[in-house]
C-alpha positions as CSV (number, residue, x, y, z in Angstrom):
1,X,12.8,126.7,21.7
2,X,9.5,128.1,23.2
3,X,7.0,129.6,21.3
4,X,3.6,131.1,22.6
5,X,0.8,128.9,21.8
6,X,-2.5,130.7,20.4
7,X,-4.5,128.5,19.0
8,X,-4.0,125.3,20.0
9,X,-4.3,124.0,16.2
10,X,-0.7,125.9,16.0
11,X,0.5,122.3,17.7
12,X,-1.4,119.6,15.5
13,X,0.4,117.4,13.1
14,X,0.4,119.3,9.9
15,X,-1.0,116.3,7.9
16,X,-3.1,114.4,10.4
17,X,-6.9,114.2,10.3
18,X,-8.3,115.8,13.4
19,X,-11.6,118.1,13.5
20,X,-11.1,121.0,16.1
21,X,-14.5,120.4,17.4
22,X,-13.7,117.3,17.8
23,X,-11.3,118.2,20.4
24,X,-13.6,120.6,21.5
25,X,-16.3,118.1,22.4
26,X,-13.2,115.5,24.1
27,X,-12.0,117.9,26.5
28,X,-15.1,119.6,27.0
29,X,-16.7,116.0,28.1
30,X,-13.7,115.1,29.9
31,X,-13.5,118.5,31.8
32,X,-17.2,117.9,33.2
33,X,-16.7,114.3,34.0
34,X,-13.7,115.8,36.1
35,X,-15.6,118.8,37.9
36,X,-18.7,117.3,38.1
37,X,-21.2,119.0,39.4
38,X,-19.1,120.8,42.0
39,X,-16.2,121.6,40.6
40,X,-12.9,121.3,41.6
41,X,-13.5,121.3,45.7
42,X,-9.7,120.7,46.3
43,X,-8.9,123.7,44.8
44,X,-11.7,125.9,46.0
45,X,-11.1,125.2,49.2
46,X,-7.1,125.1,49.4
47,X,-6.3,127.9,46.9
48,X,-6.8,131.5,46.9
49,X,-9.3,133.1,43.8
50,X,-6.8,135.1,41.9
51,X,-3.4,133.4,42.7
52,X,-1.2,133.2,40.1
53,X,1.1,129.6,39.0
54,X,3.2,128.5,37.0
55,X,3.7,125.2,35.5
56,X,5.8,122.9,33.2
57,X,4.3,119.7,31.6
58,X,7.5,117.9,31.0
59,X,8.1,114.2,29.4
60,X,9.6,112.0,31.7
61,X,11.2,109.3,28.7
62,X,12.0,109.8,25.5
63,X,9.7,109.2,22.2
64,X,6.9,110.8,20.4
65,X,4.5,113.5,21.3
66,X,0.7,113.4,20.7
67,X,-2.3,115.4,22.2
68,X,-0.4,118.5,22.7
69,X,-3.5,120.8,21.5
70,X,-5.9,118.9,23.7
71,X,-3.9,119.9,26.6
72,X,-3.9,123.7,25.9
73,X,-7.7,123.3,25.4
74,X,-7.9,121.8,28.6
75,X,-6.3,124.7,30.4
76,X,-8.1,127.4,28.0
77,X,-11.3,126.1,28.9
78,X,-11.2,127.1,32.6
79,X,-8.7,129.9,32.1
80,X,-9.5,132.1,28.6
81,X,-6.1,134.4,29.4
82,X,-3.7,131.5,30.4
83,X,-0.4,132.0,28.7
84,X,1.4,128.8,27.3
85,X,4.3,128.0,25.6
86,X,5.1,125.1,23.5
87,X,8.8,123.1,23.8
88,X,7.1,121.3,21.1
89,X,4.1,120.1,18.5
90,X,2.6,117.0,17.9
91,X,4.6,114.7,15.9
92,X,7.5,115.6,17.4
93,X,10.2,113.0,18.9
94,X,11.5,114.2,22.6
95,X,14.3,113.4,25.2
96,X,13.5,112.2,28.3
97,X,13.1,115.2,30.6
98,X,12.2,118.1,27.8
99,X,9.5,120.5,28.6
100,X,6.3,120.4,26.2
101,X,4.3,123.0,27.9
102,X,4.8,125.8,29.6
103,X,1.8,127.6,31.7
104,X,1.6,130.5,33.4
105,X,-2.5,132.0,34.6
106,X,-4.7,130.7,37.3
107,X,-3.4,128.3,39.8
108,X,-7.2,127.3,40.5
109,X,-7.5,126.6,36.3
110,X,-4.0,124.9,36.4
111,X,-4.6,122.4,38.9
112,X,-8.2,121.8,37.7
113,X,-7.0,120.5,34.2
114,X,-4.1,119.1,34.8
115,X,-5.0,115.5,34.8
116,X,-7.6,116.1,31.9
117,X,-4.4,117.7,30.2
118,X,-2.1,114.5,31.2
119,X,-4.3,111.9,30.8
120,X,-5.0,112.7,27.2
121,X,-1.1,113.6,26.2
122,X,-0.3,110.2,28.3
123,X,-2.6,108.1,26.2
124,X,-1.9,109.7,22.9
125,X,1.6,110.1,23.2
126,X,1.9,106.3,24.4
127,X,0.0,105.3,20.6
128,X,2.5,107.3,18.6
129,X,5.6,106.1,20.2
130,X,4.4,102.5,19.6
131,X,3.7,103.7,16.3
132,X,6.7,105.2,15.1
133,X,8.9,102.1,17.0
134,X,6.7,100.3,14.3
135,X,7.5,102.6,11.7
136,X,11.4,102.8,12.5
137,X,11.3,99.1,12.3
138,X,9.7,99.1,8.4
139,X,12.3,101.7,6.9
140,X,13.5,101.3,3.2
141,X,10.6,99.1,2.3
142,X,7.4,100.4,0.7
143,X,5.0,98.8,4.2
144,X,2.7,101.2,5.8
145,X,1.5,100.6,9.0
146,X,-1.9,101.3,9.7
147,X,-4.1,100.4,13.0
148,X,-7.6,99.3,13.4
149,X,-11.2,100.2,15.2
150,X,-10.0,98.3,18.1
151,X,-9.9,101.6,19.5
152,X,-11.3,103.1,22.9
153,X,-15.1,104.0,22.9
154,X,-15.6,107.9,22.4
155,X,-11.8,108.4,21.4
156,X,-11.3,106.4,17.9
157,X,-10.9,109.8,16.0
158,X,-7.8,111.0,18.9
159,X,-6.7,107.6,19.1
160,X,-6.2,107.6,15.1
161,X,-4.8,110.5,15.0
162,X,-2.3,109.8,17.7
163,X,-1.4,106.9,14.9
164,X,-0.6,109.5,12.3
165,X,1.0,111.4,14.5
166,X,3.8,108.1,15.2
167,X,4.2,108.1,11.1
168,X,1.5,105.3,10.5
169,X,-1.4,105.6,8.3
170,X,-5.5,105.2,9.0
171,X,-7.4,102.1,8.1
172,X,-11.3,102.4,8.4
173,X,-12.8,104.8,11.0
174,X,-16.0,103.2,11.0
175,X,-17.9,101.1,9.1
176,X,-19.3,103.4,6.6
177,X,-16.0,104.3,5.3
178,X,-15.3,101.3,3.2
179,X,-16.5,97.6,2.4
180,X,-15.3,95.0,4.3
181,X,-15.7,91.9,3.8
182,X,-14.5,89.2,6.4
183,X,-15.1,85.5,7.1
184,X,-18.7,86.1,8.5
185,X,-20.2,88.0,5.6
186,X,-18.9,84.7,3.2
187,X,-20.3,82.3,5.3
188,X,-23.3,84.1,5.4
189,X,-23.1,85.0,2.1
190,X,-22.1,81.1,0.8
191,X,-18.8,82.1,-0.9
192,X,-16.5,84.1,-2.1
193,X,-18.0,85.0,-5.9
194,X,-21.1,85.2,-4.3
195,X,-20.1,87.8,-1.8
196,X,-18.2,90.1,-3.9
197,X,-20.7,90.1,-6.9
198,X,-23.3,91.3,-4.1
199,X,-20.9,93.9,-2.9
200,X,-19.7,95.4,-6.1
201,X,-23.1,95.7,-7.2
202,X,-24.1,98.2,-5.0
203,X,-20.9,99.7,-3.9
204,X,-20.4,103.6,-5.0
205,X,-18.3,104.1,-7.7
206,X,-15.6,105.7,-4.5
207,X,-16.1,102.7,-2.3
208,X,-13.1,100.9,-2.1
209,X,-13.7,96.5,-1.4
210,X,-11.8,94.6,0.5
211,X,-11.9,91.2,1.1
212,X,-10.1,88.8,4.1
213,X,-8.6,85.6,3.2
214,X,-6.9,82.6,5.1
215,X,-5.6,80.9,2.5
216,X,-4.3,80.9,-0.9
217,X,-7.2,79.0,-2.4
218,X,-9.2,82.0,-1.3
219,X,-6.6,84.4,-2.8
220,X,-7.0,82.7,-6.0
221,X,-10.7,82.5,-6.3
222,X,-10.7,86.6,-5.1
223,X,-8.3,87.1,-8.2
224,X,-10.8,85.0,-10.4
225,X,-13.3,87.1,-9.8
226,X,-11.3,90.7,-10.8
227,X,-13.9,92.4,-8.2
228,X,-11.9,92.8,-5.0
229,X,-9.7,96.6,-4.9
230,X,-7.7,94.8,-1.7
231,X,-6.9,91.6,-0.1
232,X,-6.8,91.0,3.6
233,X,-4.3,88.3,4.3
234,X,-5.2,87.0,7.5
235,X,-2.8,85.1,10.1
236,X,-0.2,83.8,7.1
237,X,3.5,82.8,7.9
238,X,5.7,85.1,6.0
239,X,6.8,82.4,3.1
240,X,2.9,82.2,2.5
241,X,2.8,85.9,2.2
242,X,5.9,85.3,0.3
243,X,3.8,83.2,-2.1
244,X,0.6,85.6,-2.0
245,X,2.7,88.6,-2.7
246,X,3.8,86.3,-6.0
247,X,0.6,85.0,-6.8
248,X,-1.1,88.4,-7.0
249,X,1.5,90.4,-9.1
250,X,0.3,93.3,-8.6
251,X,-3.3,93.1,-9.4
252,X,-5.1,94.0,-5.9
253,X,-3.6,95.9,-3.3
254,X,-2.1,93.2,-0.3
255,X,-2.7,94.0,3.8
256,X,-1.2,91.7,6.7
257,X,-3.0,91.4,9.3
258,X,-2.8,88.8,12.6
259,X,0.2,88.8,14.3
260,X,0.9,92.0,13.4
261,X,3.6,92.4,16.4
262,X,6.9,95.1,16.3
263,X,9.1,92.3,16.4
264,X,7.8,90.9,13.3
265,X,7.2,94.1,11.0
266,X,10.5,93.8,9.7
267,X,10.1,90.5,8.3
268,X,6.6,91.0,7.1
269,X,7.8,94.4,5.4
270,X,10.2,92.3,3.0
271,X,7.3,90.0,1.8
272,X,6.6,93.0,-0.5
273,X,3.1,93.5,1.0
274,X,1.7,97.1,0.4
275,X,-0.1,97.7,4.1
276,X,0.0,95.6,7.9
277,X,-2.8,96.4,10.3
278,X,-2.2,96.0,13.9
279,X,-5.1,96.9,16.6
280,X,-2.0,96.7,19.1
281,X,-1.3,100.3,18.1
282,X,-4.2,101.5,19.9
283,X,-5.5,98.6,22.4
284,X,-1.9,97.6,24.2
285,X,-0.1,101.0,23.5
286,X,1.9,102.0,26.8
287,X,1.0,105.2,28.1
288,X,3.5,108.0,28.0
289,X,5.3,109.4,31.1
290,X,4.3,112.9,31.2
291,X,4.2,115.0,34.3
292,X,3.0,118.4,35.2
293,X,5.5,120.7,37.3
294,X,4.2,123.6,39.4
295,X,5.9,126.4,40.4
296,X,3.8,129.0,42.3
């Protein structure tokens, strides 16, 4: 059922992470890459000033819906007094064919944002239906899915989102959220003790430390050392994680990474492993068939 939209925070996932002003700044950067410094010459010069249209973004195959708010801001930037209905809210799961967005203002405004509006529903729409395909494939176990900072330049905090919005969970959004600590910092750092004694030492008493591993040597001498809140098991077969799930008991938290792939959640869900990353949520996600109908 249709519902008029105002604001466009009325269509966010309830429980995702996402600033308004950082949609604000998105759509308002994307808008003025769009228009440049003309504007939208097309439009001037083909459409009357004042003539009204209507439009229907519609998704052209089934899954789940993500960037719905940035879309109405896209349109409410060039035209304050649009009206727009919602078919639905972020989060949601759709049929092929089911209208998301309804508009009805300017057809100048309309056809200015419309690829603004589709690009950004497209991309974020593709990351949560590869997401919750994830997701469906992990049911009945305790695995969350979570994705990575191989995200897109200037759109990690939509692109995360997006992630939520498909039912999987946030890892790091940037390297001042958490510690760390991968294959480089131990070489660097000579070994494993040595790294995670530095680390501890000056880690806030809220900063969580993780630490990668290759092997289950490694996980043993992490566990020696009681210092590490999470292990990062890197690349393992699943009777290795099998054996790391088994060898840790409990006592750290356990995330799969490397290989990471939707036919292989399943399996990697049964190890009994607590989180899998996968940068293939947000770097190899499909874009989502979305289209924008007019009707003048």
């Amino acid at each position: 059922m249709s519902a008029p939209v105002s604001p466009a925070s009325l269509l966010l996932l309830p429980d995702a992470f996402l600033a308004p002003l950082v949609i604000e700044d998105a759509v308002r950067h994307a808008l003025s890459e769009d228009l440049g410094r003309a504007g939208d010459v097309t439009s001037i010069a083909t459409i009357p000033d004042g003539m009204p249209a209507r439009a229907v973004m519609v998704a052209r195959q089934a899954g789940t819906i993500a960037g719905l708010p940035l879309a109405v801001t896209a349109f409410r930037m060039l035209a304050p007094d649009i009206e727009i209905e919602a078919g639905a809210r972020d989060g949601d799961t759709v049929t092929k064919g089911q209208p998301l967005l309804t508009f009805a203002g300017s057809a100048r405004a309309v056809l200015s944002a419309e690829r603004v509006a589709l690009n950004y529903v497209g991309r974020l729409s593709g990351i949560a239906t590869l997401t919750a395909n994830y997701v469906k494939e992990t049911a009945g176990t305790k695995l969350r899915i979570c994705c990575t900072r191989k995200t897109t330049p200037g759109l990690r905090a939509l692109e995360k989102y997006a992630v939520r919005c498909g039912g999987g969970f946030n890892h790091r959004f940037g390297l001042d959220d958490a510690i760390l600590i991968k294959d480089n910092h131990i070489a660097v750092a000579g070994s494993i003790a040595a790294v995670l004694t530095r680390a501890r030492a000056v880690a806030g008493h809220l900063v969580k430390i993780e630490i990668e591993v290759d092997t289950l040597d490694q996980l043993r001498e992490v566990l020696a050392t009681g210092l590490a809140d999470v292990v990062l098991l890197d690349n393992m077969d699943i009777p290795t994680l099998r054996e790391a799930v088994a060898l840790t008991a409990g006592r750290v938290v356990l995330e799969v990474s490397g290989g990471v792939t939707v036919e292989r959640i399943a399996e990697i869900a049964k190890t009994g492993v607590d989180y899998a990353s996968s940068g293939a949520l947000t770097h190899s996600a499909p874009n989502f068939d979305v289209a924008l109908d007019i009707e003048v």
